[in-house]
C-alpha positions as CSV (number, residue, x, y, z in Angstrom):
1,X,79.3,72.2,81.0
2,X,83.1,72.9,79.4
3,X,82.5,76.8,79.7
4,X,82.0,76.4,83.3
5,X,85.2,73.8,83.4
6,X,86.9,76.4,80.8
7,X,85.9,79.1,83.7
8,X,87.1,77.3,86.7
9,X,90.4,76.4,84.8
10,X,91.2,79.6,84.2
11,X,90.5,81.2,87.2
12,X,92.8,78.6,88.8
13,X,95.3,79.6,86.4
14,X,95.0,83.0,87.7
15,X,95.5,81.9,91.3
16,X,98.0,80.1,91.0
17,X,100.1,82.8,88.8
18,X,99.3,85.6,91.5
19,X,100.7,83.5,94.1
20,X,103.8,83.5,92.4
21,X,106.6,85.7,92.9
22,X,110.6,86.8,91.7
23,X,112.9,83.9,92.5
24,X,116.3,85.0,94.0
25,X,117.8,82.8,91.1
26,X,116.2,85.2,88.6
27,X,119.2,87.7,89.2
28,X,121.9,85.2,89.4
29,X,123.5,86.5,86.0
30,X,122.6,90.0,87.0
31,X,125.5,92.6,87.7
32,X,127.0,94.0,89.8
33,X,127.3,90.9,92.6
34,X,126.1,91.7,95.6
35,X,128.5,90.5,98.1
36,X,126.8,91.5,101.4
37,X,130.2,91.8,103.7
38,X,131.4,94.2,101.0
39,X,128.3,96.6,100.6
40,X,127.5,96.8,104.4
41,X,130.6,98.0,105.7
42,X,131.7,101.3,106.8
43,X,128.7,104.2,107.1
44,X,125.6,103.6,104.8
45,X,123.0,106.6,104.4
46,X,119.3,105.5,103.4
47,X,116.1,107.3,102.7
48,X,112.7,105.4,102.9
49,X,109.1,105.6,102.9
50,X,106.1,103.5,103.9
51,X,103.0,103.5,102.1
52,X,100.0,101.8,103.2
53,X,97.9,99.2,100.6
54,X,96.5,101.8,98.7
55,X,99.3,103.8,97.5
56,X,99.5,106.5,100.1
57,X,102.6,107.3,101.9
58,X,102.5,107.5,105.5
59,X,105.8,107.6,106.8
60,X,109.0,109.4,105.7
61,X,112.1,108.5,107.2
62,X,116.3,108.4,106.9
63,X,119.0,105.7,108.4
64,X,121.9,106.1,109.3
65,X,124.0,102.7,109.4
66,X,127.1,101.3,110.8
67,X,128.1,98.0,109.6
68,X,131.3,96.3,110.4
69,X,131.8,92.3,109.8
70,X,134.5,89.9,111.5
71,X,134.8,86.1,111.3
72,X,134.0,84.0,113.8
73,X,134.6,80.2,114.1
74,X,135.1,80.5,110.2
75,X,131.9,82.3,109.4
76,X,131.5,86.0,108.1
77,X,129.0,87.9,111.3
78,X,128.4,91.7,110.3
79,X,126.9,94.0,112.8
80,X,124.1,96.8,111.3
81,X,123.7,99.6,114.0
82,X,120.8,101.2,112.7
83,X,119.7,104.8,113.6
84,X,116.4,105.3,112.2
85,X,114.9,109.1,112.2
86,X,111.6,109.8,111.2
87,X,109.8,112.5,109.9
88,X,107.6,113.2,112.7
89,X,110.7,113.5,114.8
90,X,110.2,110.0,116.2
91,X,113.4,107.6,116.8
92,X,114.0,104.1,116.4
93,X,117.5,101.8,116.7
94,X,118.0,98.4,115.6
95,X,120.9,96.3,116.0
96,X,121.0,93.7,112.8
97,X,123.5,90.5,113.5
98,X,123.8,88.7,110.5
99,X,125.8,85.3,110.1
100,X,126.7,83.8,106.2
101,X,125.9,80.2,107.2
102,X,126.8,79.2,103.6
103,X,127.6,81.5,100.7
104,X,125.0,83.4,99.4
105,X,122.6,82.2,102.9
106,X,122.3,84.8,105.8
107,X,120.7,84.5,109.0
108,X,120.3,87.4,110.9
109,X,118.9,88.6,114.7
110,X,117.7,91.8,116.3
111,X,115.8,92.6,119.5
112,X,112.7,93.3,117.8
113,X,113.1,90.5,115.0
114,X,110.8,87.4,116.3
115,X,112.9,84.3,115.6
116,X,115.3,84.7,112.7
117,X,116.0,86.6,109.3
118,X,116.2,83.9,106.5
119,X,117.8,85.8,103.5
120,X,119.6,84.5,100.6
121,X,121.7,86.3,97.9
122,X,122.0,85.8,93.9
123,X,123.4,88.2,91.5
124,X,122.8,91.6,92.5
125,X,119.8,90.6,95.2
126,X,119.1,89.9,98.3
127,X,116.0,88.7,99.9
128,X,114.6,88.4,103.5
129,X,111.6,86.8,105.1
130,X,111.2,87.8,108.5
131,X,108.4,88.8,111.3
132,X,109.1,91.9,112.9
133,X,107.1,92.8,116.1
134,X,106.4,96.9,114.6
135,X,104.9,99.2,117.3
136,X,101.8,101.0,115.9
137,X,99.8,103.5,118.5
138,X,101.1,101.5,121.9
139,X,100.3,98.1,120.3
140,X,102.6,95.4,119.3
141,X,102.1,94.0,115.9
142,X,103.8,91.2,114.7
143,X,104.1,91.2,110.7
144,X,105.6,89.3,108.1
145,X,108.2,91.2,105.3
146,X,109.6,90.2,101.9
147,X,112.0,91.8,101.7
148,X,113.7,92.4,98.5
149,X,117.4,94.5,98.0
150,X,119.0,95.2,94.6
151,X,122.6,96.7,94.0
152,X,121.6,99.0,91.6
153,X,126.1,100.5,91.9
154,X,128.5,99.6,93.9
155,X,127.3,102.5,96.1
156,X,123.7,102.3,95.5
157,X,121.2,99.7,96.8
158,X,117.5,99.9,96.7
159,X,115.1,98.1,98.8
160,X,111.5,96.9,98.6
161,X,109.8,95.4,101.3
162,X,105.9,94.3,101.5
163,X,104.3,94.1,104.8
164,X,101.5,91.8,105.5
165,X,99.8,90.1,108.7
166,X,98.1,86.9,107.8
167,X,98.7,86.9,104.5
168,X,97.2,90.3,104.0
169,X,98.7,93.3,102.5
170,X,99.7,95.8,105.0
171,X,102.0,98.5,102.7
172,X,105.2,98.9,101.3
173,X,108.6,99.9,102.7
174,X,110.8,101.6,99.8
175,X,114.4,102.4,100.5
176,X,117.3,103.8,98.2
177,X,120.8,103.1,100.2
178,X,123.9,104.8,99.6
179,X,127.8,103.9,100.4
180,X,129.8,106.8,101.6
C-alpha cells in the first residue's frame, strides 16, 4: 500500500511542477532594464514565426512598428502601430494602446484584443496575458497568450508567446525585435 501512495505522490509532484512556470521576478536582477517607454519608441523592425504544437512552422512573417508614448493625466500611454506582412502575402494591422498604471504594470487595448492586456515588467522582461480573437480560415477564434519579451540589447528584444484555447496548446509565436 506505500508504493501505490509513493506512486500517487509523485505523480502529484509532477503535476504540480508542470503547472509551474517563469515568474516575472525571476529577471528582476537581470540586465539590461527593460523600460518599455524607452524600447518602443521610434521605428521597431521584427521577424517572427508561428509554429504549431508539434514543432512545425506554419507561418513566417515581418512587423513593422511605430511606437510613440505621451503622458496623460500623469500616466505614460504609448501607441504601437503595427504593420504585420506575411509570408503568403497576407496583411494584418494592429493598433496596441498601452497605459503604465503603476511602474513596471501595463495595460494595454487593441481592436482585436478581447478585454485587456495585463503585462508586467521586471529586469529585462516583460510579460502579457491576453485573449486575442485570431482569424483562422473565416472563423473567429478566441485564444489565450503568454506572452513573454526579453531585452536581449538595448536594440534587440526577443519574444515568445504560447498560444492555447482551453488550456490546450495551440503553437508558439517567436519574434526577434530590433531598434533602428
Amino acid at each position: 500500500m506505500n508504493l501505490y501512495k509513493l506512486v500517487a505522490l509523485f505523480f502529484l509532484g509532477l503535476l504540480l511542477s508542470a503547472c509551474s512556470g517563469p515568474k516575472i521576478s525571476d529577471y528582476a536582477k537581470e540586465k539590461p532594464a527593460l523600460e518599455l517607454s524607452e524600447y518602443f519608441s521610434g521605428t521597431i523592425d521584427a521577424y517572427g514565426i508561428f509554429t504549431d504544437r508539434s514543432g512545425s512552422v506554419v507561418k513566417r512573417f515581418t512587423v513593422l512598428i511605430q511606437a510613440n508614448w505621451t503622458v496623460v493625466d500623469g500616466k505614460k500611454v504609448g501607441v504601437l502601430d503595427e504593420s504585420f506582412e506575411y509570408s503568403d502575402g497576407t496583411k494584418q494591422k494592429r493598433i496596441w494602446k498601452l497605459t503604465e498604471v503603476s511602474p513596471g504594470k501595463y495595460v494595454g487595448r487593441a481592436d482585436d484584443v478581447i478585454g485587456e492586456a495585463l503585462g508586467e515588467s521586471s529586469g529585462n522582461a516583460l510579460n502579457w496575458a491576453y485573449t486575442l480573437a485570431l482569424p483562422v480560415d473565416g472563423t473567429i477564434y478566441n485564444v489565450q497568450f503568454d506572452d513573454w519579451m526579453y531585452l536581449v540589447t538595448p536594440k534587440v528584444m526577443i519574444n515568445k508567446a504560447k498560444m492555447s484555447k482551453f488550456g490546450i496548446d495551440l503553437g508558439e509565436v517567436t519574434l526577434s525585435f530590433y531598434k533602428r
